[in-house]
C-alpha positions in Angstrom: 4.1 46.1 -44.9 1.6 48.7 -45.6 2.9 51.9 -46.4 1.5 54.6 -43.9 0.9 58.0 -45.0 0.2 61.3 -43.3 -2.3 63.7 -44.3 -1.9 67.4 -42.8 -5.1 69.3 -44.4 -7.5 71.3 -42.3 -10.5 70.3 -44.7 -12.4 67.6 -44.3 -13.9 67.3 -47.6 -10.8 67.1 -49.1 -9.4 65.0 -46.5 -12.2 62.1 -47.0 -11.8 62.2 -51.2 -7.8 61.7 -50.4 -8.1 59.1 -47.7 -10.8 57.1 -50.0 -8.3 57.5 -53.0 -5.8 56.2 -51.0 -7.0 53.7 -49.0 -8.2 52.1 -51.6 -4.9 51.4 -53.6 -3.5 49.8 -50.3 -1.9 52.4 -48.8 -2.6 53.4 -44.7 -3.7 57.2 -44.0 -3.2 59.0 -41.1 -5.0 62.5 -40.5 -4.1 65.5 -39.4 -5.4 68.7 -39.4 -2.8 71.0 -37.3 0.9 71.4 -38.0 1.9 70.8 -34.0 0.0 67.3 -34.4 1.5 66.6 -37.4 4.7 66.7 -35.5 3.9 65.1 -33.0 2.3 62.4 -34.8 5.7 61.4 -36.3 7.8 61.4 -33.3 5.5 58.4 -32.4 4.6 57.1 -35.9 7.5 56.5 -38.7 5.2 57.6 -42.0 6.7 56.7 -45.2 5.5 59.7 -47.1 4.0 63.3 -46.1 0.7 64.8 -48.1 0.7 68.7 -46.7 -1.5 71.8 -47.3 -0.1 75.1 -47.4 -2.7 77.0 -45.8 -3.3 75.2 -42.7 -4.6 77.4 -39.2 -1.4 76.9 -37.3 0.8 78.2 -39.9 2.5 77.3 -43.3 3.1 73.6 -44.7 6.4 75.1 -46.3 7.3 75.7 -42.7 6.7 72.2 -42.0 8.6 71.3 -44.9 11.7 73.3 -43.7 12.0 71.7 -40.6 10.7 68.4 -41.9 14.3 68.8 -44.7 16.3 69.6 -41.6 16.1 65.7 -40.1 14.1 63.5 -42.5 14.6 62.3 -45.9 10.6 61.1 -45.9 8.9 62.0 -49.6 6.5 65.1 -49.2 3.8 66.0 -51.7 2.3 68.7 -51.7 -1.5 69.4 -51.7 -2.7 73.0 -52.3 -5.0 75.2 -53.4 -1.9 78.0 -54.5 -1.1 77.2 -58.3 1.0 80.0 -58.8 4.3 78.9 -60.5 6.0 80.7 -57.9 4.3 78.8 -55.1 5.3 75.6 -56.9 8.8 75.9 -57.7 9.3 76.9 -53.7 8.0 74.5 -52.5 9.8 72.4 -55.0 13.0 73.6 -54.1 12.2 73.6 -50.2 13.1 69.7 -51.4 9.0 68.4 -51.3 8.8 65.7 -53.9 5.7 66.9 -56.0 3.0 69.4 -56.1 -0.8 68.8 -57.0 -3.2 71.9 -57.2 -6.5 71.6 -56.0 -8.5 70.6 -57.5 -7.3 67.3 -58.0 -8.1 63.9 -59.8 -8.5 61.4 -56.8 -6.5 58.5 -59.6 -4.0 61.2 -60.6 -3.0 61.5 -56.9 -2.3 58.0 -55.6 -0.9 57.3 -58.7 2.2 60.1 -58.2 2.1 59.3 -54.2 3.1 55.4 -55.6 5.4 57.0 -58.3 6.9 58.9 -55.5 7.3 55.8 -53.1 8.7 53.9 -56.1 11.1 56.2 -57.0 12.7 56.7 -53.4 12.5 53.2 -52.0 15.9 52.2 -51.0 17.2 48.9 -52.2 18.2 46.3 -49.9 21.5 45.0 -49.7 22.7 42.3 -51.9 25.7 40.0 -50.9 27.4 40.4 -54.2 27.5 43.7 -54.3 29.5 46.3 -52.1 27.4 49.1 -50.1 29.6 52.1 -50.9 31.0 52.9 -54.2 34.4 54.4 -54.3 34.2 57.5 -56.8 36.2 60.6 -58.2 37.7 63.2 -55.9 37.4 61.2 -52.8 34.5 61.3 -52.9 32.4 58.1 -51.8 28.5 56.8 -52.8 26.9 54.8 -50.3 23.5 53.9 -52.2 21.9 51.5 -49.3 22.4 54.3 -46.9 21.6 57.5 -49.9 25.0 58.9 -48.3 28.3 60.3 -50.2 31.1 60.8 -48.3 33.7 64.0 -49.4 37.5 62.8 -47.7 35.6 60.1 -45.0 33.4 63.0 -44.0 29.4 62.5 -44.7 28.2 65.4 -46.7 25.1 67.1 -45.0 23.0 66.6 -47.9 19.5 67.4 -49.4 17.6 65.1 -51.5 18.2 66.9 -54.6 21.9 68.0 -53.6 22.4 64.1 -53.1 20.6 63.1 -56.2 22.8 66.0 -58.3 25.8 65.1 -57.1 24.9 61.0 -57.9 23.8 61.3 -61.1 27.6 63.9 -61.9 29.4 60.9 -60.1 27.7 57.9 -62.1 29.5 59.4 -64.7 33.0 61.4 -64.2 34.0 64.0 -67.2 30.8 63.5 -68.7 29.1 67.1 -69.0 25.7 67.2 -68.0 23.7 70.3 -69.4 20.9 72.1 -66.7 17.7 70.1 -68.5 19.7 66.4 -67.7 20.3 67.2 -64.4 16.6 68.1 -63.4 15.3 65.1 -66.0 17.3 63.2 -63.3 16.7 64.8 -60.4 13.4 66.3 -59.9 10.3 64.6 -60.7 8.5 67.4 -62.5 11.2 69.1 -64.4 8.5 71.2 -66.2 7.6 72.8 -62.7 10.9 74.2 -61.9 13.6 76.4 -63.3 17.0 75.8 -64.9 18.5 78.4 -62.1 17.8 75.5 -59.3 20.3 73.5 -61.0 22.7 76.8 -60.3 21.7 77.3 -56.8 21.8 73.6 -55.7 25.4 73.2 -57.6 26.4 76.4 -55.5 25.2 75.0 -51.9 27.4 71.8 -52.9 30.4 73.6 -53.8 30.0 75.4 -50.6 29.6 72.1 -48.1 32.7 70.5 -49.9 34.9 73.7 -49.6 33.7 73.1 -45.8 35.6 69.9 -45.6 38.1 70.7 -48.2 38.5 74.5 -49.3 41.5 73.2 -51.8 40.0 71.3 -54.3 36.5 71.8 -56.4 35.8 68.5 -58.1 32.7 69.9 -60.0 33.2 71.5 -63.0 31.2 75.1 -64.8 31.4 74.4 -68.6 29.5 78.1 -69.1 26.7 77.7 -71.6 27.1 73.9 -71.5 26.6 72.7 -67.7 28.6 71.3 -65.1 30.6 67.7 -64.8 32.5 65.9 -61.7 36.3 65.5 -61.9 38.1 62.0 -62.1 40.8 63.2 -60.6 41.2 66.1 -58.2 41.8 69.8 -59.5 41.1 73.3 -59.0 38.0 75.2 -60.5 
């Protein structure tokens, strides 16, 4: 099936050069120029990954992205002119996928939009092997689905909360310092900060107190990083 992508950028130049780019590795662009008809394009047409400008004349891509990381789990990449670190490491954080200034190497970007798709296709089930992964704490890994479960209660996560949490699970006790984590977890580490490790550890401990305010199965090791329990305890 050919992937479908959707393009929110009010300039048509720059519209054409990334629908050529991308059209002609395979992949199936749709165009829009306003946020509302980017919205409205989805609720009729499932998109497998998201391309938005910042600057666009109804308002702000990272708005888009905000309520876009409310319901959907589709990659976004972002497109802008902005190349301020600080831009980048909001937008980041804001849970897009990747960020390419403008301007832009035409190659360079399908080749991160199919790094991107690569990266957070979903397996498919196999026969042999069980969906969900029993893990420390209670805590259960459902891979097919890219759920974990806190006491049989699904955890409300982000894509970098859910990848954080993973990669602490895939390997109980073990301490992971701030660079592992975001060489795991985000694709550009170089882009962000060591302090979104902090403030993503700190919205999980805060939607697992929610279900259970008793028990803290991730671990501070100050000046080292932060493991999961194997068994339960107190931080």
């Amino acid at each position: 099936m050919t992937p479908r992508i959707l393009l929110v950028e009010d300039e048509p130049s720059i519209a054409e050069i990334v629908d050529f780019a991308l059209t002609s590795e395979g992949f199936q662009v749709i165009w829009r120029t306003l946020i509302g008809e980017a919205e409205t394009e989805l609720t009729v047409t499932p998109c497998d990954l998201a391309i938005l400008d910042l600057g666009l004349p109804d308002g702000s891509g990272l708005e888009l992205l905000k309520r876009l990381r409310r319901s959907s789990e589709m990659p976004v990449l972002i497109l802008s002119a902005r190349n301020a670190e600080l831009d980048r490491v909001l937008g980041l954080e804001l849970g897009a996928d990747d960020y390419v200034t403008k301007p832009f190497s035409p190659r360079e970007l399908a080749a991160r939009v199919k790094a991107i798709l690569k990266r957070t296709v979903r397996p498919q089930p196999d026969a042999d092997t069980p969906d969900q992964r029993p893990l420390a704490n209670g805590l259960v890994v459902d891979e097919i689905r890219a759920v974990i479960r806190f006491r049989n209660q699904r955890l409300d996560l982000t894509r970098y909360e859910y990848l954080l949490l993973k990669t602490l699970l895939a390997q109980p006790e073990r301490v992971f310092s701030r660079a592992q984590l975001m060489d795991q977890v985000w694709p550009d580490p170089a882009a962000s900060f060591e302090r979104s490790v902090d403030t993503h550890i700190k919205t999980l401990r805060a939607k697992l107190r929610d279900i259970d305010p008793d028990h803290d199965p991730i671990r501070t090791h100050r000046g080292l990083g932060y493991s999961i329990r194997e068994r339960d305890g107190f931080s």
